[in-house]
C-alpha positions as CSV (number, residue, x, y, z in Angstrom):
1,X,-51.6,-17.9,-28.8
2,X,-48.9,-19.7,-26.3
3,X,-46.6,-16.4,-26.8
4,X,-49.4,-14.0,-25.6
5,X,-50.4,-16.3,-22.7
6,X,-46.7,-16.9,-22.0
7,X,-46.3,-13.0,-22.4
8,X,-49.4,-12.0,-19.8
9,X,-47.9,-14.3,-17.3
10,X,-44.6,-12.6,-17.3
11,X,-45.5,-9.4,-17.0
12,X,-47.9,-10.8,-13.5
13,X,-44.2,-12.6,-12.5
14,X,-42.2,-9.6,-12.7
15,X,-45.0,-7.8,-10.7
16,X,-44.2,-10.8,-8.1
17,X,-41.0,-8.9,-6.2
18,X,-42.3,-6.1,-4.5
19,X,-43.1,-6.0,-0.6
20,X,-46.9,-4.4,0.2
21,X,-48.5,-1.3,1.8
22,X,-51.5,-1.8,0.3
23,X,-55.2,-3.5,1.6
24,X,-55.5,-7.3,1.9
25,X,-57.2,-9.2,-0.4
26,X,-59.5,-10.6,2.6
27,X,-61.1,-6.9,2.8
28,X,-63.6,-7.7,0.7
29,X,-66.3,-9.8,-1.2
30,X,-68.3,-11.4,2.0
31,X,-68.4,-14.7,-0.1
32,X,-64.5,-14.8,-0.1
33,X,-64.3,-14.5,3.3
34,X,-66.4,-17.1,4.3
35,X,-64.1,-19.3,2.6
36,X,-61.4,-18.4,4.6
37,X,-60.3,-16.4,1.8
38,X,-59.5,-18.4,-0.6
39,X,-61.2,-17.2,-3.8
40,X,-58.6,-16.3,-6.7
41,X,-59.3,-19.3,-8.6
42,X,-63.3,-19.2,-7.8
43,X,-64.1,-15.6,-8.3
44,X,-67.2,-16.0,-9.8
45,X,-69.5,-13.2,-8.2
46,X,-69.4,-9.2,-8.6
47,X,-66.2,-9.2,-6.4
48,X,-64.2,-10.8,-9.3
49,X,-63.4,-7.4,-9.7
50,X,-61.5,-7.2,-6.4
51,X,-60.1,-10.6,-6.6
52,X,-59.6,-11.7,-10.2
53,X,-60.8,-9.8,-12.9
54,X,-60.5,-12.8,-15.0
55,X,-63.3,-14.8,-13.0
56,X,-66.0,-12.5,-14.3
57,X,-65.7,-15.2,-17.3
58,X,-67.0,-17.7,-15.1
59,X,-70.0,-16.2,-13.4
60,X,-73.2,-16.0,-14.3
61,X,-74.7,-13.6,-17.1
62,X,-75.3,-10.8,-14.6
63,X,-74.2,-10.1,-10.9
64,X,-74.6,-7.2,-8.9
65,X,-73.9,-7.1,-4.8
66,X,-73.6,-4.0,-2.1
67,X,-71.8,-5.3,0.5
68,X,-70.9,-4.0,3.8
69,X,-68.1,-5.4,6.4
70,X,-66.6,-4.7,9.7
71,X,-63.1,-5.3,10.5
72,X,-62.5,-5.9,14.1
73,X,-59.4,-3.9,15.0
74,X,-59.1,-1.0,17.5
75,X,-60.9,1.1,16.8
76,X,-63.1,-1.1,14.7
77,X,-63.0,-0.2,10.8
78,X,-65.9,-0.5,8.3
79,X,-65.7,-1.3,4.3
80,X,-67.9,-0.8,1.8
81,X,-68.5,-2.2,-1.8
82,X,-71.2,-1.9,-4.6
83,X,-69.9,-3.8,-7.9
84,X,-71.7,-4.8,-10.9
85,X,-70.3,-7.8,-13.5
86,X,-71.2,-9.5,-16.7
87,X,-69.1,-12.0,-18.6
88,X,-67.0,-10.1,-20.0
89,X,-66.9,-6.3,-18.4
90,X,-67.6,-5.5,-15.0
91,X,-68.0,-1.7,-12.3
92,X,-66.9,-1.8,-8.7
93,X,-66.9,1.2,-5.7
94,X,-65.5,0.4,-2.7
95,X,-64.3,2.5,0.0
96,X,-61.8,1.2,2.0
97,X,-60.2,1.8,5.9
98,X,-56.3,2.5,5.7
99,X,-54.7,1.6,8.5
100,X,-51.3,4.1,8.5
101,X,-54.3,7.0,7.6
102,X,-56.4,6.8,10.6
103,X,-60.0,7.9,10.1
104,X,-59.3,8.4,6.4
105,X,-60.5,5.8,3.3
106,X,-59.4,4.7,0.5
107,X,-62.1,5.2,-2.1
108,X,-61.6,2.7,-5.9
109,X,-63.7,2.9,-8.6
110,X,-62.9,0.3,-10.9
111,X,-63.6,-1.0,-14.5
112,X,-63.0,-4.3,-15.7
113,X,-62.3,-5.8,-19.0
114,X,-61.7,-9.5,-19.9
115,X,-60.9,-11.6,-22.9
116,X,-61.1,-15.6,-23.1
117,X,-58.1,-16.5,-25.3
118,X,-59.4,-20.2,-26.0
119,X,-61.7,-22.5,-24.0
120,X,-59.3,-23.1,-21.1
121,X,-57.4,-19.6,-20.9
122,X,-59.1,-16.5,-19.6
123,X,-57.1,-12.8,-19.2
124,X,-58.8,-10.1,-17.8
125,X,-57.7,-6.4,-15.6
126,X,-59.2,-4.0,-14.0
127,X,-58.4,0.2,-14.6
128,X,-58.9,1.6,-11.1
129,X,-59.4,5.3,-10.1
130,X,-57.9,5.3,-6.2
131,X,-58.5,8.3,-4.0
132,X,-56.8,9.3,-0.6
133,X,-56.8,12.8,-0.7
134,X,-54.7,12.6,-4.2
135,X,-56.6,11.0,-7.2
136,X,-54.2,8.3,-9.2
137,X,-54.6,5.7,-11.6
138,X,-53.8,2.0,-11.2
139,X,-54.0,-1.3,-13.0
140,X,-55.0,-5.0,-11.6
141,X,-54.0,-8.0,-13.6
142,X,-55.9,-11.6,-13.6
143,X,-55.8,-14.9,-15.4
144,X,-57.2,-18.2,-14.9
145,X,-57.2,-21.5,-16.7
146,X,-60.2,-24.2,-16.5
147,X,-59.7,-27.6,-17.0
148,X,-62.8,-30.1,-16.1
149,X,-63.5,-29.4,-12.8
150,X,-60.1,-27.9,-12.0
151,X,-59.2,-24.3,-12.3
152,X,-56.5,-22.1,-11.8
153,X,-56.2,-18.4,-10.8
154,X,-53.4,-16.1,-10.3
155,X,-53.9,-12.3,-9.6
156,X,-51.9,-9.4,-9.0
157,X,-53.3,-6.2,-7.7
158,X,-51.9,-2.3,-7.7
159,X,-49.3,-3.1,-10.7
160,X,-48.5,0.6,-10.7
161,X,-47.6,0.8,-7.0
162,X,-49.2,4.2,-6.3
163,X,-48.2,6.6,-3.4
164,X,-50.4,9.2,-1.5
165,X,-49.3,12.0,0.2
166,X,-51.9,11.7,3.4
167,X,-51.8,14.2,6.8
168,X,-49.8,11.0,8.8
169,X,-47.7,10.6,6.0
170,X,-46.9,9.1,2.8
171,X,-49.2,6.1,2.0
172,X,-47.8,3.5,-0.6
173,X,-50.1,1.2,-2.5
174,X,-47.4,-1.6,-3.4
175,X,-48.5,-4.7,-5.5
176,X,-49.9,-7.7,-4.4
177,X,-49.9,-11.0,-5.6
178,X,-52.2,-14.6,-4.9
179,X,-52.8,-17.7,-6.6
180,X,-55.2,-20.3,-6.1
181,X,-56.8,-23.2,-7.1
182,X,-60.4,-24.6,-7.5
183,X,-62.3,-28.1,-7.9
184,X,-65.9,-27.0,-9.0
185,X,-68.4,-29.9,-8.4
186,X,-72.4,-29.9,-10.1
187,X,-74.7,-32.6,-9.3
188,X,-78.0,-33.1,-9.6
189,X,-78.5,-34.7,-6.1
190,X,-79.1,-32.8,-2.6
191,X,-75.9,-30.7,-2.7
192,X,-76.3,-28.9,-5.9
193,X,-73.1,-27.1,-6.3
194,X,-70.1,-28.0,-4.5
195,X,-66.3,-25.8,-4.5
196,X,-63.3,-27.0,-2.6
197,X,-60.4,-24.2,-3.2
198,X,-56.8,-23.3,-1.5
199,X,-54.9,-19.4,-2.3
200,X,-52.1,-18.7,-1.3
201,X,-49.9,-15.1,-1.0
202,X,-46.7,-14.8,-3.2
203,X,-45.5,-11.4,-1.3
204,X,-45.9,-10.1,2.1
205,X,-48.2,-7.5,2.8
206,X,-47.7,-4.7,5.6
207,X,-51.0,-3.1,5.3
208,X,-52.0,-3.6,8.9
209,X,-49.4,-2.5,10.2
210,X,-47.7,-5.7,10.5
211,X,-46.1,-8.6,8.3
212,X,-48.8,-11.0,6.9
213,X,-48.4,-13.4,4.1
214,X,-51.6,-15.8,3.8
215,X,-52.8,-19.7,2.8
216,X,-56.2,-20.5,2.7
217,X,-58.3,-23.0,2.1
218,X,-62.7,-23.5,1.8
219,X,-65.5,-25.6,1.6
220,X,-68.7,-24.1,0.0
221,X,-71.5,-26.1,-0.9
222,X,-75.7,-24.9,-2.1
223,X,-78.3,-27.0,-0.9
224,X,-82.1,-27.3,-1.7
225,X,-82.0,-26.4,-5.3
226,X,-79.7,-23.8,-4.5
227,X,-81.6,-21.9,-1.7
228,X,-79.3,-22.4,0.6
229,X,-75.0,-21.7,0.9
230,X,-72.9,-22.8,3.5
231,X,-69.2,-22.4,3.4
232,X,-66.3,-22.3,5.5
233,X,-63.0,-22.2,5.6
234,X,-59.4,-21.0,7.4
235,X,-56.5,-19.1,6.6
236,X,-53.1,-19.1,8.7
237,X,-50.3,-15.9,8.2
238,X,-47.0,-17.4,8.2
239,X,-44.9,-14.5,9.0
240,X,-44.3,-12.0,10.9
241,X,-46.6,-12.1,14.5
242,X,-48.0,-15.5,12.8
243,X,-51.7,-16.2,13.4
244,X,-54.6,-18.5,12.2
245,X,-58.2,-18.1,11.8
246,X,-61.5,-19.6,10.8
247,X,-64.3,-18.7,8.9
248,X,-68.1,-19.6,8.5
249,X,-70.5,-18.3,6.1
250,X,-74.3,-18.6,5.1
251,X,-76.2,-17.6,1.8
252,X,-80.1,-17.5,1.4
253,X,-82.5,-16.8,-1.0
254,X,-84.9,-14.2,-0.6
255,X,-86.4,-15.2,-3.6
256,X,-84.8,-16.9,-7.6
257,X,-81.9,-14.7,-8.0
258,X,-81.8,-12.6,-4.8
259,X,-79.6,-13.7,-1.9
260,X,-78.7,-12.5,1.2
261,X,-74.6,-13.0,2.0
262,X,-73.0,-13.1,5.8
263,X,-70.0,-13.9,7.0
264,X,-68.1,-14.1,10.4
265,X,-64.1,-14.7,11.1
266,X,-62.4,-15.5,13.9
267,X,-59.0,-16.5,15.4
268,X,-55.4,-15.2,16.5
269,X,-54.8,-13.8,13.5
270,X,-55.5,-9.6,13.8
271,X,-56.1,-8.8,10.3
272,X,-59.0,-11.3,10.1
273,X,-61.3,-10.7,12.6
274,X,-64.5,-9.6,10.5
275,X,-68.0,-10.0,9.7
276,X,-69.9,-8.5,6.5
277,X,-73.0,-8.9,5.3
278,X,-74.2,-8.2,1.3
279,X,-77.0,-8.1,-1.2
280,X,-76.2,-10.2,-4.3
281,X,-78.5,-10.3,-7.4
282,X,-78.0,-12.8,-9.8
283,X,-79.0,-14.2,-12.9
């Protein structure tokens, strides 16, 4: 068992060395993002599949979100998602605003498979189809490790490193890379649920056209038996043009099960200026 945990970990290590051309990991999941982006070692929505594959081990039996997002650049950019997860095996569509391909997307289909190697130790990926004109096929890589209330995440994203051939040029999909870590908090008092959680980039990313390389840290608690989610959260780049930003978000339920997600970030950092609202059902 310690060989293949040890094994999985190297091959996300050796994924580690590569600079990126590729979306952030902020450009999705509306939850995430009110954190501040810091969600690696949480991941326990739909949007694992984006984030962590392996967190669809620790969400709930069944959760299914469409999600829709605005990033504030100029010209302003929208994304769009629609994923579906269960413990163990998860779907995802998202379409996806390229910034070196102008009015063109990014489209992903994804499918996601995980394993739990032991109480503690979860491994999961997800097999993406990635269109941009071309059709190619890609691989994201996830882990994360539960202890009490602790948990760890580490994730890696476009293993393969595809490249497009687009009408302004080549576009390069380079790997990514993020860990994170997660207390998780249950009470039976007035906050219900309580998550405190910090990610952090181990590459730089050049996806929006300039250097970023990303901490974060969030705050997300649910209130009134879980009717009500507030979260926040703030993530600085630390290279390249530099920047920081904050974040604020809100979940309610429409009724048991069916919430409403929104989210709005802020701050001198470009590549963060959003907002994005989604439909999450959940049981």
């Amino acid at each position: 068992m310690r060989t293949l945990v040890l094994s999985f970990l190297g091959v996300l290590v050796l994924a580690f060395p590569c600079a990126a051309h590729a979306q952030l990991y902020e450009t999705v999941g509306i939850r995430a993002q009110g954190l501040g982006g810091a969600f690696v070692a949480v991941a326990d929505d739909a949007t694992a599949t984006w984030w962590n594959p392996a967190g669809l081990a620790s969400g709930p039996f069944f959760d299914s979100l469409i999600e829709y997002g605005r990033i504030r650049t100029s010209p302003q950019t929208s994304v769009r998602g629609v994923a579906a997860a269960f413990p163990s095996l998860g779907v995802s569509y998202y379409r996806l605003p390229i910034n070196q391909m102008g009015d063109e997307h990014l489209g992903v289909v994804g499918l996601t498979f995980g394993q739990s190697l032991n109480e503690h130790i979860v491994v999961a990926s997800t097999l993406k189809l990635e269109r941009a004109g071309e059709t190619h096929g890609d691989l994201d890589l996830g882990a994360l490790v539960r202890f009490g209330i602790a948990q760890l995440g580490i994730s890696v994203k476009n293993v393969r490193g595809a490249t497009f051939e687009t009408a302004a040029g080549p576009l390069v999909l380079d790997r990514q890379a993020r860990a994170g870590m997660a207390i998780l908090g249950r009470s039976n008092g007035w906050i219900k649920e309580m998550t405190i959680a910090v990610d952090a980039d181990l590459i730089t990313d050049s996806s929006m056209g300039a250097k970023t390389r990303h901490i974060a840290g969030g705050l997300e608690v649910w209130i009134l038996s879980k009717r009500v989610g507030l979260r926040g959260g703030g993530s600085g780049n630390t290279v390249g043009l530099k920047g920081t930003s904050a974040s604020g978000g809100l979940s309610l339920a429409l009724k048991s099960g069916l919430y409403v997600d929104a989210h709005h970030t802020n701050g001198t950092d470009p590549s963060r200026k959003a907002w994005g609202l989604a439909l999450r059902s959940t049981f």
